[in-house]
GUTI-291694 format. One record per residue (C-alpha): residue number from 1; residue in three letters; x, y, z. Coordinates in steps of 0.001 Angstrom, whole numbers, plus 500000, padded with zeros to 6 digits. Example, Ala and Ser with C-alpha at 12.3 -4.5 7.8 and 13.67 -1.06 7.14 Angstrom:
<num:1, residuo:ALA, xx:512300, yy:495500, zz:507800>
<num:2, residuo:SER, xx:513670, yy:498940, zz:507140>
END
This chain:
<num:1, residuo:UNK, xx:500000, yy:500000, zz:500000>
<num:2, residuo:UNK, xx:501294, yy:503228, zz:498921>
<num:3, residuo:UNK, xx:501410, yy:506187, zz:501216>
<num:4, residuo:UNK, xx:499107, yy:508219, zz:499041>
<num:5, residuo:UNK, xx:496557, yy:504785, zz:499157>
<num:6, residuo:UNK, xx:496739, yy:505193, zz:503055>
<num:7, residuo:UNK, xx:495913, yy:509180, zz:502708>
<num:8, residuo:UNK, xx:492684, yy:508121, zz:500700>
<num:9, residuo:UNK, xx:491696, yy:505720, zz:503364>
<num:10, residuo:UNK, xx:491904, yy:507727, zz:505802>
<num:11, residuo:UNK, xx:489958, yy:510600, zz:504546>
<num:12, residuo:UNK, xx:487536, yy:508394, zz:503755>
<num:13, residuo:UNK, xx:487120, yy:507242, zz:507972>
<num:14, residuo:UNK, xx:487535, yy:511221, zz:508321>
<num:15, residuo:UNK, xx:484072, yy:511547, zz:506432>
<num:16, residuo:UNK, xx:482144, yy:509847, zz:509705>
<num:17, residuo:UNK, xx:483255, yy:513123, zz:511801>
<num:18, residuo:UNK, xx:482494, yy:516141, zz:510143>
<num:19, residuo:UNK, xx:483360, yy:518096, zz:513422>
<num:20, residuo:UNK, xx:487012, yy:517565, zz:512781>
<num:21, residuo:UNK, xx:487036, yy:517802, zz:509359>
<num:22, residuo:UNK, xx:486231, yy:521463, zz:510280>
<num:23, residuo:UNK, xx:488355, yy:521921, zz:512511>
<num:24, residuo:UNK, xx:491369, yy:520790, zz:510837>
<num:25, residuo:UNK, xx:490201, yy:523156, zz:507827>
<num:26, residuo:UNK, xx:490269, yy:525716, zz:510377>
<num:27, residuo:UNK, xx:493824, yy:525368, zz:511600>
<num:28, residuo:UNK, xx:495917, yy:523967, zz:509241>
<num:29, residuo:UNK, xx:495771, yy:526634, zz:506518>
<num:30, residuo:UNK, xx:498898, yy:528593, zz:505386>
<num:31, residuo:UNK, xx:500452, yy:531132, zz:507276>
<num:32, residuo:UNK, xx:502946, yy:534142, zz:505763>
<num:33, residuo:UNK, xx:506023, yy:532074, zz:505723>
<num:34, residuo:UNK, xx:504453, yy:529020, zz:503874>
<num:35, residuo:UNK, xx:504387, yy:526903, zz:507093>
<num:36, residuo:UNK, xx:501117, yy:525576, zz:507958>
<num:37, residuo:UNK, xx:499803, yy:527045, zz:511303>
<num:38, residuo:UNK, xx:498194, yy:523976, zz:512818>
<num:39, residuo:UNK, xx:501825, yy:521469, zz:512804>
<num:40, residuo:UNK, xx:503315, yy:523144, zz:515839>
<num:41, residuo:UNK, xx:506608, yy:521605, zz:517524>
<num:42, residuo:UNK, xx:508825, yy:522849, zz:519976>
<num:43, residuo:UNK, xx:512010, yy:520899, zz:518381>
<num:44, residuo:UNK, xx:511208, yy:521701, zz:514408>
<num:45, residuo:UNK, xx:509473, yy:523608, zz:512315>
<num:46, residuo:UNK, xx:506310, yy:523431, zz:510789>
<num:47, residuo:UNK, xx:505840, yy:521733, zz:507353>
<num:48, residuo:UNK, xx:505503, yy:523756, zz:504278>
<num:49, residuo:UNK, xx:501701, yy:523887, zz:503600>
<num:50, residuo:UNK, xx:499617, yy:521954, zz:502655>
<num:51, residuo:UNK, xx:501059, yy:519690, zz:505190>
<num:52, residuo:UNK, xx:499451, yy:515807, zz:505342>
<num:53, residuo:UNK, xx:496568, yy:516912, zz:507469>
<num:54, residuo:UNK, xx:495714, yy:519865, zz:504702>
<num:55, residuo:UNK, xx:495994, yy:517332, zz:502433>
<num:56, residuo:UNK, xx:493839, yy:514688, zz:504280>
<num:57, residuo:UNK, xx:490889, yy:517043, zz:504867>
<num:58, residuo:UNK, xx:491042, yy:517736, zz:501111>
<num:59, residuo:UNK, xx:490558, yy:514589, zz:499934>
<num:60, residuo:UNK, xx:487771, yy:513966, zz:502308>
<num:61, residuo:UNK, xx:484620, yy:515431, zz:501099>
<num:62, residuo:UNK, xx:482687, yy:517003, zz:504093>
<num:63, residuo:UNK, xx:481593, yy:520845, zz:505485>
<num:64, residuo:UNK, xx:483730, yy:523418, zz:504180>
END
């Protein structure tokens, strides 16, 4: 199973909770520097956007 096959089966669980699906939406969106917002660490930084979650919530149809 590729890791992009493992992405599509999760968003497709994701699609049960529509309350999350929001809320990632919400959070991990693109800040100024290209990072996304929502992937904080205190030992690295933040992923360039869209990070996997941003990707995740995309492929799993739901609110907006």
């Amino acid at each position: 199973m590729t890791p992009e096959d493992r992405l599509a089966e999760a968003a497709v669980l994701l699609r049960r909770w529509p309350t999350t699906q929001a809320r990632l939406r919400e959070r991990h969106v693109e800040g100024p520097d290209g990072r996304c917002l929502g992937c904080t660490s205190a030992t690295h930084p933040a992923p360039r956007w869209p990070c996997t979650l941003a990707l995740l919530v995309t492929w799993s149809p739901g609110p907006t």
